[in-house]
C-alpha positions as CSV (number, residue, x, y, z in Angstrom):
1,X,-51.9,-66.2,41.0
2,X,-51.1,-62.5,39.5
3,X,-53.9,-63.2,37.0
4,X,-56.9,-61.2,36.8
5,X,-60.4,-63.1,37.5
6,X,-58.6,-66.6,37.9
7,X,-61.0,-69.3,37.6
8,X,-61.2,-72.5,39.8
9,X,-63.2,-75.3,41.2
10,X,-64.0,-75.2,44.5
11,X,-63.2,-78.8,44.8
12,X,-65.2,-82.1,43.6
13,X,-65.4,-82.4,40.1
14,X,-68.6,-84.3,38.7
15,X,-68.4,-87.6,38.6
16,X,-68.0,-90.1,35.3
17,X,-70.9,-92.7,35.0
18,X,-68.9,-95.7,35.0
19,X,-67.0,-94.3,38.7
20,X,-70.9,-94.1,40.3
21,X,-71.3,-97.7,39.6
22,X,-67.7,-98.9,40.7
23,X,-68.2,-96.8,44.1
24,X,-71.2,-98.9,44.7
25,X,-69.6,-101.8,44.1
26,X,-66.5,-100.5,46.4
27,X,-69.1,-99.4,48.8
28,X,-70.9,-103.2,49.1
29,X,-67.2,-104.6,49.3
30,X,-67.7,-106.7,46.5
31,X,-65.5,-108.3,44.6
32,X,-62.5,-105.8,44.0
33,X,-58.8,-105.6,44.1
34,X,-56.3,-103.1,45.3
35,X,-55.4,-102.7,41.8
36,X,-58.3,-102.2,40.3
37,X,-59.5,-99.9,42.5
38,X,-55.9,-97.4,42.2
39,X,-56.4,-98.1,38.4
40,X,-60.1,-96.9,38.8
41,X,-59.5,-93.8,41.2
42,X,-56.4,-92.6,39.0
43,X,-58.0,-92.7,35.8
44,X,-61.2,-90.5,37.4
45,X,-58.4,-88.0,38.4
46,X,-57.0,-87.6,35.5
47,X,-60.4,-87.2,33.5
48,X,-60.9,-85.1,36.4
49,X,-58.0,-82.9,35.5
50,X,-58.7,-83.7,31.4
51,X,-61.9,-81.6,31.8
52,X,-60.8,-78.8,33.6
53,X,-57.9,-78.7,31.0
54,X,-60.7,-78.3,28.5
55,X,-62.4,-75.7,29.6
56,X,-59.5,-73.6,30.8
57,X,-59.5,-73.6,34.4
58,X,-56.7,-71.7,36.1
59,X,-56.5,-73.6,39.2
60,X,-57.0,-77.0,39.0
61,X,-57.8,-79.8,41.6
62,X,-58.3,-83.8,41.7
63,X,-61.9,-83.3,41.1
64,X,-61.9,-85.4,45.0
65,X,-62.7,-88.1,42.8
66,X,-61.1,-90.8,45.9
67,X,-63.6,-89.2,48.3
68,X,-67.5,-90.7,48.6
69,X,-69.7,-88.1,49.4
70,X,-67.6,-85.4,50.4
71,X,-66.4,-87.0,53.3
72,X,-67.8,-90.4,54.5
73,X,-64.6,-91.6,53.5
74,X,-62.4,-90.2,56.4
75,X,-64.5,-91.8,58.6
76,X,-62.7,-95.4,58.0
77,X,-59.5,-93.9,58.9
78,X,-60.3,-93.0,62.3
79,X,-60.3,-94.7,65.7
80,X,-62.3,-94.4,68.0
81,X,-66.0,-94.7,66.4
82,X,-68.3,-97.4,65.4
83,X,-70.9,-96.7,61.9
84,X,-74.4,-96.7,62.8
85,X,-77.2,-97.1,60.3
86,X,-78.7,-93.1,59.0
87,X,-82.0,-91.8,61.0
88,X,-84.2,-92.5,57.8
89,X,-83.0,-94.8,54.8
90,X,-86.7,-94.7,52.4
91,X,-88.2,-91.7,50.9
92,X,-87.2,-88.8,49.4
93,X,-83.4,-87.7,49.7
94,X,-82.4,-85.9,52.4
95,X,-79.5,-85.4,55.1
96,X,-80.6,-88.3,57.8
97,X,-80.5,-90.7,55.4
98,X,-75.9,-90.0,55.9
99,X,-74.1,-92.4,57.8
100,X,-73.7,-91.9,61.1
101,X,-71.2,-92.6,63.8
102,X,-70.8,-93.1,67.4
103,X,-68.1,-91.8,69.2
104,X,-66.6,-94.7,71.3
105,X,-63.1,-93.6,72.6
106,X,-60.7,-90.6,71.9
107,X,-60.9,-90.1,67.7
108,X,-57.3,-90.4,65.8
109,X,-56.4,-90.7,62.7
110,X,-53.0,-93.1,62.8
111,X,-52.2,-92.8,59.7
112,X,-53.9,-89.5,58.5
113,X,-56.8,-88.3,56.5
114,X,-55.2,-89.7,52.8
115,X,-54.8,-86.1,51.2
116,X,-51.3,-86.4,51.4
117,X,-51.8,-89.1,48.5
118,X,-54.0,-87.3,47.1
119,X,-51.6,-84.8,46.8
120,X,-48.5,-86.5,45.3
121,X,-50.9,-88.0,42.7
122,X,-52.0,-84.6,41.2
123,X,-48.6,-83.3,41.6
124,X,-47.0,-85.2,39.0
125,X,-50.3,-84.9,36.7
126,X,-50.8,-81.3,36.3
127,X,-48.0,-77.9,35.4
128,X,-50.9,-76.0,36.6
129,X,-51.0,-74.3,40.0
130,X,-53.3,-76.2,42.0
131,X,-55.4,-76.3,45.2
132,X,-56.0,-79.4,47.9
133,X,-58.7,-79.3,50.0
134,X,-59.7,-80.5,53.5
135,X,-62.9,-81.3,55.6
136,X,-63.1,-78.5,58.5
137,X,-63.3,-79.8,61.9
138,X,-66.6,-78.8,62.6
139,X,-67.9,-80.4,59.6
140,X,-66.4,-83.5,60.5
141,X,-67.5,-83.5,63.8
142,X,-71.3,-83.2,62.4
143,X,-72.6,-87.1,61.8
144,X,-70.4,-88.2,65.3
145,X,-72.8,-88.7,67.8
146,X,-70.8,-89.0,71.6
147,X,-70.7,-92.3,73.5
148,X,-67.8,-92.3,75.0
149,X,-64.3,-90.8,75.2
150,X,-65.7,-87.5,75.6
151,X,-67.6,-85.3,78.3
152,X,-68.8,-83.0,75.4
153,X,-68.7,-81.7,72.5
154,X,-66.1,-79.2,72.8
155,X,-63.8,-82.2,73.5
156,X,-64.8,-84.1,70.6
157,X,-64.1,-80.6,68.5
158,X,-60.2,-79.9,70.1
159,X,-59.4,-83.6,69.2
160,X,-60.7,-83.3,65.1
161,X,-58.8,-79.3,64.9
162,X,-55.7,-81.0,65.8
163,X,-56.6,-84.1,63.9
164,X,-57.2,-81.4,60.5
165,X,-54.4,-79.4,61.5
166,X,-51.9,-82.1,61.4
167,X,-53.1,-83.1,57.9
168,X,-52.5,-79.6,56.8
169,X,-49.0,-79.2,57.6
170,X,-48.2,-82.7,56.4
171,X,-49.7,-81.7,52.8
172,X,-47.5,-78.2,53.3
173,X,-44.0,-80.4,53.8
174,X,-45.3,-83.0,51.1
175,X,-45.6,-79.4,48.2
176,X,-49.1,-77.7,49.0
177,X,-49.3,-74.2,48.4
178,X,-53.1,-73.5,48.6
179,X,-55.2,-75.4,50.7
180,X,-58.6,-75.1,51.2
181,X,-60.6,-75.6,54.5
182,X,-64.4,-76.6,53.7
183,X,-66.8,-75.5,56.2
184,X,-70.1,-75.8,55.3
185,X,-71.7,-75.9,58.6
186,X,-70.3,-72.6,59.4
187,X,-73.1,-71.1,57.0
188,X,-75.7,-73.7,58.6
189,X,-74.7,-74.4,62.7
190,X,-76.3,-71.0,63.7
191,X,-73.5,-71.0,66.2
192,X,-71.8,-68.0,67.8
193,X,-69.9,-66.3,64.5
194,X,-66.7,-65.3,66.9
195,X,-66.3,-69.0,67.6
196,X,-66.0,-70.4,64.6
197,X,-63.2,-68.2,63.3
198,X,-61.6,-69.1,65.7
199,X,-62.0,-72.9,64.8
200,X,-60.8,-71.7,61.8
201,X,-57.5,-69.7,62.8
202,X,-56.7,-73.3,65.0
203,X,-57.3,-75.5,62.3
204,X,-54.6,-73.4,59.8
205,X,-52.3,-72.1,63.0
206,X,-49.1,-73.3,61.8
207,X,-49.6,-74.2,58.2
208,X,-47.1,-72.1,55.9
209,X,-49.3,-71.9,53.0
210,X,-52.2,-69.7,51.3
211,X,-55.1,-71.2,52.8
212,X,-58.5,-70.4,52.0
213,X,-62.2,-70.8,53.5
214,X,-65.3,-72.0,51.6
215,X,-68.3,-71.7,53.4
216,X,-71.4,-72.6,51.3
217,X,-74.8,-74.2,52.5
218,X,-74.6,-77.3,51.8
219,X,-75.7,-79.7,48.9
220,X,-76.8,-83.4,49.2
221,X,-79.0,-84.0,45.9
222,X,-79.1,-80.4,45.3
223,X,-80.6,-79.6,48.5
224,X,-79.7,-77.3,50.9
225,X,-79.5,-77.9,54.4
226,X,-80.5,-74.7,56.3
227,X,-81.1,-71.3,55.9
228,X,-79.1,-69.9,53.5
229,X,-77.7,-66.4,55.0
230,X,-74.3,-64.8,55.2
231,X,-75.1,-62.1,57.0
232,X,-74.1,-63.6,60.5
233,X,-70.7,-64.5,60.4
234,X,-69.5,-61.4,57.9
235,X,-69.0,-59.2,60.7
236,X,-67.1,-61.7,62.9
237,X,-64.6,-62.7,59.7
238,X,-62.0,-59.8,60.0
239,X,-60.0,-61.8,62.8
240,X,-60.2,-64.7,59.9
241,X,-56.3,-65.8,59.1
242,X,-57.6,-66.5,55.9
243,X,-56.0,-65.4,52.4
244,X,-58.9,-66.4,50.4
245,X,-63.1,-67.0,51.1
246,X,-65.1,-69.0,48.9
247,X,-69.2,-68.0,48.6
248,X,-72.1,-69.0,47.7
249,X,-74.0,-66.7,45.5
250,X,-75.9,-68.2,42.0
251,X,-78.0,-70.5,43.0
252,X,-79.5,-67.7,45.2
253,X,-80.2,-65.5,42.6
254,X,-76.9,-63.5,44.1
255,X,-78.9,-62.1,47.4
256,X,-76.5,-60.5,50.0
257,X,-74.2,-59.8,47.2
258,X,-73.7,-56.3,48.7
259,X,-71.7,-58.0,51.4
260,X,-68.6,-58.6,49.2
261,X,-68.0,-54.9,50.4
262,X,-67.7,-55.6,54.0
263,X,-65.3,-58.2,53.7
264,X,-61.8,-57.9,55.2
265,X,-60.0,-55.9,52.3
266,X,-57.1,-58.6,52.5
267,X,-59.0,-61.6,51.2
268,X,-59.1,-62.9,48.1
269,X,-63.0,-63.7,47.4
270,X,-64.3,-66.6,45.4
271,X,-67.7,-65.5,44.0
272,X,-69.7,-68.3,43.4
273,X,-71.2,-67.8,40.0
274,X,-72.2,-71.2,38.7
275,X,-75.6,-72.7,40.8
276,X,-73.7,-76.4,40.9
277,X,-77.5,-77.6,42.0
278,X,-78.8,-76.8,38.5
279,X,-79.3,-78.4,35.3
280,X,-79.4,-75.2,33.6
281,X,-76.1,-74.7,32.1
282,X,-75.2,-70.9,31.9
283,X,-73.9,-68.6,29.6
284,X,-70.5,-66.8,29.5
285,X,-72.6,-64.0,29.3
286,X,-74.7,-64.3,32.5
287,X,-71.7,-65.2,34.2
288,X,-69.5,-62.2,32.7
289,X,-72.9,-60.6,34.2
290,X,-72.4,-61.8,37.8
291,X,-68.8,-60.7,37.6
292,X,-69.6,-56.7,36.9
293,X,-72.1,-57.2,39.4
294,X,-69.6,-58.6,42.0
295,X,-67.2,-56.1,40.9
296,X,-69.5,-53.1,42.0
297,X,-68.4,-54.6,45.7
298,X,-65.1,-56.0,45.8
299,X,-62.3,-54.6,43.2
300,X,-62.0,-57.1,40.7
301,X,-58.3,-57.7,41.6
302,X,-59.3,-59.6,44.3
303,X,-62.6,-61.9,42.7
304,X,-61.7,-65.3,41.9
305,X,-64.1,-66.7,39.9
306,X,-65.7,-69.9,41.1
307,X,-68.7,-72.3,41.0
308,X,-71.5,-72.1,44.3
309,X,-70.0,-75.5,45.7
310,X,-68.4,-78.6,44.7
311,X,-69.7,-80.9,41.7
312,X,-69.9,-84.2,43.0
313,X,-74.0,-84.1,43.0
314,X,-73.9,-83.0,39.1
315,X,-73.8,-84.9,35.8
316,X,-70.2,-85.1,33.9
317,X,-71.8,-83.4,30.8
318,X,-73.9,-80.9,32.6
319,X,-70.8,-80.1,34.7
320,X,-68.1,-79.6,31.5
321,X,-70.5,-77.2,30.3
322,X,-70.9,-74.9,33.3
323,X,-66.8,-75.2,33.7
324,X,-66.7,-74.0,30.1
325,X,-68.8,-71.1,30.9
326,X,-67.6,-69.9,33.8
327,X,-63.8,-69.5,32.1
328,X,-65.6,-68.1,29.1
329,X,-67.2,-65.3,30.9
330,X,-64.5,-64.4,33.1
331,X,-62.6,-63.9,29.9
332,X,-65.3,-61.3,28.5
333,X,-64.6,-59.4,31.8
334,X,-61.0,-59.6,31.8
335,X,-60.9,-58.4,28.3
336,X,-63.4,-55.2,29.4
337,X,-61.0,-54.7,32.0
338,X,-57.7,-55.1,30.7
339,X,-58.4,-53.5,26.8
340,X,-57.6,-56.5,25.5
């Protein structure tokens, strides 16, 4: 997009009340049929899509509202693995009380990961420019603990890039333009920084389209799931065959902002300025804020302008009203920029 400071989500949009109560009822495979359940998912889109309308976002997506917890729900289409019950299921939340799985024979995905459907849905509901996003491999290969079909891990990991990597090039031939690859663990794994850009540049080999990179910290409940530091991998990302990379920044009070300035000079960068883990709802003035301050880093022509993380763990209300924000005080910084 040639527009200055473009604003988008970085995927999941918050949910609506009445969808948290029909996913549980989807999730105890109660009483539901296949047409209520497309009925329920595609009206969640398209309030999904009715929100970020609202608030004027440039670059829209289908708020993941078909996905349960960012990605338990790929899980069921693979082979290969049987569910076991989470480490922990009482007390406080936290991230063993996720499903987990057991690796039983070679993991496939027969008929892919459903983003392709994803896809033609939002398609033909939106004129705006729009992005889809998939689970990184490494990510995915987090909750799958080996049994079988496997010596190690490495194994496991080759199987779920080309599993990904298929999925990306079938989105490409079905109209994606801008994909996303979420990696969260990348910021969390404490693994060597060399390797996983290059899980990276085999996951998007191939895939004719602007592809971008978020890499956050996680958030289950609003909690975090490691140490939150960039510093590791930044060095490492130049080799990255990535157009755009997605940070984390507000809800750390913008630490390690400096290192917007030793990014590749060919990305794009997505400067998380919304704290998607916080009830506080900003102002377009804090925001327009964080954006000068981002700017003193990484010329503005390249900052898109984006919340921490995804939504999914935030109310509707409290959500719409960060969204709102965020496009307002990109505005006020465009303007200053622009003269207009």
């Amino acid at each position: 997009m040639d527009k200055l400071l473009p604003t988008e989500l970085i995927g999941s949009y918050a949910l609506p009340g009445w969808l948290w109560a029909f996913s549980e009822r989807l999730e105890h495979h109660l009483d539901l049929g296949e047409t209520e359940i497309r009925e329920a998912l595609e009206d969640a889109v398209r309030i999904a899509l009715l929100d970020q309308q609202e608030a004027g976002i440039d670059i829209v997506t289908d708020g993941e509202m078909r996905r349960r917890d960012f990605i338990q729900n790929f899980y069921g289409l693979m082979s290969g693995l049987n569910k076991i019950p989470p480490a922990r299921v009482l007390g406080a939340a936290g991230y063993d009380q996720n499903p987990r799985y057991e690796v039983v024979d070679k993991v496939k995905a027969p008929g892919g990961l459903g983003i392709v459907e994803e896809l033609l849905y939002l398609k033909n509901r939106t004129d705006k420019p729009f992005k889809i996003c998939v689970p990184g491999p490494i990510t995915l290969s987090l909750p799958l603990i080996i049994k079988g079909g496997y010596q190690d891990r490495e194994g496991l990991l080759a199987d779920m890039i080309q599993l990904v990597n298929a999925e990306m090039k079938a989105l490409v031939e079905a109209g994606a333009t801008y994909l996303q690859v979420d990696e969260p663990r990348y910021a969390t794994s404490h693994a060597d920084a060399r390797r996983l850009v290059e899980v990276f540049n085999q996951t998007r080999a191939g895939v004719e389209a602007q592809v971008g990179l978020h890499i956050c910290f996680g958030n289950f409940k609003g909690r975090s799931r490691d140490r939150r530091d960039y510093a590791y991998i930044v060095s490492s990302l130049e080799e990255a065959r990535c157009d755009q990379l997605n940070l984390e920044f507000a809800n750390r009070e913008f630490a390690q902002i400096e290192l917007l300035a030793q990014l590749p000079p060919h990305f794009r960068v997505g400067v998380g300025v919304i704290d998607v883990k916080s009830y506080y709802v900003e102002t377009p003035a804090e925001v327009a804020a964080h954006l000068r301050l981002a700017a003193k880093y990484c010329p503005p022509e390249r900052l898109v302008v984006t919340p921490d993380c995804g939504f999914n763990h935030c109310p509707r209300h409290v959500a719409l009203g960060k969204i709102k924000a965020m496009v307002d005080g990109a505005e006020m910084v465009r303007r200053e920029l622009t003269g207009t």
